[in-house]
N, C-alpha and C positions, 0 to 999 in steps of 0.2 A: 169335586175339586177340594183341595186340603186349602184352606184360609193360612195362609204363611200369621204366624205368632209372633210379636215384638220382641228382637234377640236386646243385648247390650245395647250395640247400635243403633239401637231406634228408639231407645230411649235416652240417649243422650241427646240425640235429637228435640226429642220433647221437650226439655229442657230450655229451647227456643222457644217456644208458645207462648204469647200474650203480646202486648202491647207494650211499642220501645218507642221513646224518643230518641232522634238520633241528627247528631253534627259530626262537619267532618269535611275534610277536603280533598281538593282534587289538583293536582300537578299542573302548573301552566309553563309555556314558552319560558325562555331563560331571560330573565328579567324580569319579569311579570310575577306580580303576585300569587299565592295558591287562590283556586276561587274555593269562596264557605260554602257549605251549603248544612242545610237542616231538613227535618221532615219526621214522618212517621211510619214505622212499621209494624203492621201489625201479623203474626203467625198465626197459624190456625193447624191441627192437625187431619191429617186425612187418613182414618182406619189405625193411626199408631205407630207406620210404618213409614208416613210420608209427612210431612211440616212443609206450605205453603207460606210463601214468605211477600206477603204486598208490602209494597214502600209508596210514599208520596211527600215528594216538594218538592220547593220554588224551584225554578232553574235559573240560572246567572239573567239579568235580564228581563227577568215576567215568565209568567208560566208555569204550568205546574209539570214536572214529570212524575211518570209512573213506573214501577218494577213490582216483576215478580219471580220471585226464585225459589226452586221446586227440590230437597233433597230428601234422601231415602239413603237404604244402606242395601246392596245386593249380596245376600249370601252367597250364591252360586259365583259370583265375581271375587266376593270378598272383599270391598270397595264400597266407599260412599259413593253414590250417583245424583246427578242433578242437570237442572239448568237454568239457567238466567236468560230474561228479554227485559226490555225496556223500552220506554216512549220514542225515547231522542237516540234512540240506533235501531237499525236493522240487523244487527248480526244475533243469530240465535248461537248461545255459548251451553257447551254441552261439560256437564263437570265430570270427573274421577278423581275420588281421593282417600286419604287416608287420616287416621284421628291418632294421635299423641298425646297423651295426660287427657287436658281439657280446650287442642287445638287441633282443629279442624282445617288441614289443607287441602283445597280445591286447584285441579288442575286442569287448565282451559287454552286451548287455541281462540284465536280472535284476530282482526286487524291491528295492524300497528298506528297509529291511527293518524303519525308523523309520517311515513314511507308509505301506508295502503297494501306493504307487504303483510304475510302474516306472520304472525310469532306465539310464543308460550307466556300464558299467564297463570297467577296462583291468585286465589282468592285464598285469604288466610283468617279462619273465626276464630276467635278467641273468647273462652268463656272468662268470665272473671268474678267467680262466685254466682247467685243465683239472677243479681238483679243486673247485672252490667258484663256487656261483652265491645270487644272492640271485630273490624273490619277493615283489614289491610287488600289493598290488591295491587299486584306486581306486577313489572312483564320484564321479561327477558332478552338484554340488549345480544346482538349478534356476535358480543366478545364473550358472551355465557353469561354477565353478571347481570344483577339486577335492578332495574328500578324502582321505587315506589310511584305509584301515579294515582294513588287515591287511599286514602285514612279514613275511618267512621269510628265515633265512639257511641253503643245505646245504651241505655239508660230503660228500664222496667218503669211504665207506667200505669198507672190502674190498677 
C-alpha cells in the first residue's frame, strides 16, 4: 500500500495545530441576548493528512461541553472532508468543502434546530495570520439566505 504524502492541502491544515483559546457566541430567540461562551481547543495532527480538533467549555448554565472535529483534504474528491459531534447534540455532521486564500468553507446538513426540519449549513474558518483565526457557522433559511447562528474568535496559546 502507497502511504498517501501531505499535498497543499494538508498542510494548510497544519497550520491549525496547537493550542487556541477561544470566545464566541451563539444566536438566541429574538429578543434575547446572544449567549457568550469560552473554552479551549486544542489540534493535534494525525499522519499529516488529517488535524483533530478537541474543544472544551462552559455551557450556558454549568457544565462543561465537549467537541471534536475531524478534517483532511480528499485528492480523489478534490474536497476538504470532515466532521463534527458534540456533547449537547446528537446529530453527527458530515463536512465537504472548499478553501479560498486562507478561508476554509465547510459545507454541512444538520437540524434546524427552530422547525426540527433539516437544512444547509456552512462552517466558515478563517485563518488570520499564524496565531488567530475566527469560526463562523451559518445556516440556510428556506428563502436561500442566510443566517449567522454562531461566531468564535481563537487565539494561539502556548
Amino acid at each position: 500500500m502507497d502511504i498517501p504524502q501531505p499535498g497543499i492541502e494538508h498542510r494548510w491544515l497544519q497550520r491549525l495545530v496547537g493550542t487556541w483559546r477561544t470566545e464566541g457566541e451563539c444566536a438566541a430567540p429574538p429578543g434575547e441576548a446572544a449567549v457568550q461562551m469560552t473554552g479551549t481547543e486544542r489540534v493535534r495532527s494525525l499522519g499529516g493528512l488529517w488535524v483533530l480538533a478537541e474543544g472544551e467549555g462552559e455551557m450556558p448554565g454549568g457544565g462543561t461541553a465537549n467537541s471534536l472535529m475531524t478534517l483532511g483534504f480528499d485528492p480523489v474528491q478534490g474536497a476538504f472532508v470532515g466532521t463534527f459531534v458534540a456533547s449537547m447534540m446528537t446529530h453527527l455532521w458530515s463536512y465537504r468543502g472548499t478553501l479560498a486564500d486562507d478561508t476554509l468553507t465547510l459545507d454541512t446538513e444538520g437540524p434546524d434546530f427552530g422547525s426540527g426540519a433539516m437544512a444547509r449549513y456552512q462552517d466558515i474558518i478563517a485563518l488570520q495570520g499564524d496565531d488567530a483565526r475566527t469560526l463562523t457557522s451559518r445556516m440556510q433559511k428556506p428563502d436561500g439566505s442566510w443566517v449567522e447562528v454562531m461566531s468564535a474568535r481563537y487565539r494561539r496559546i502556548g
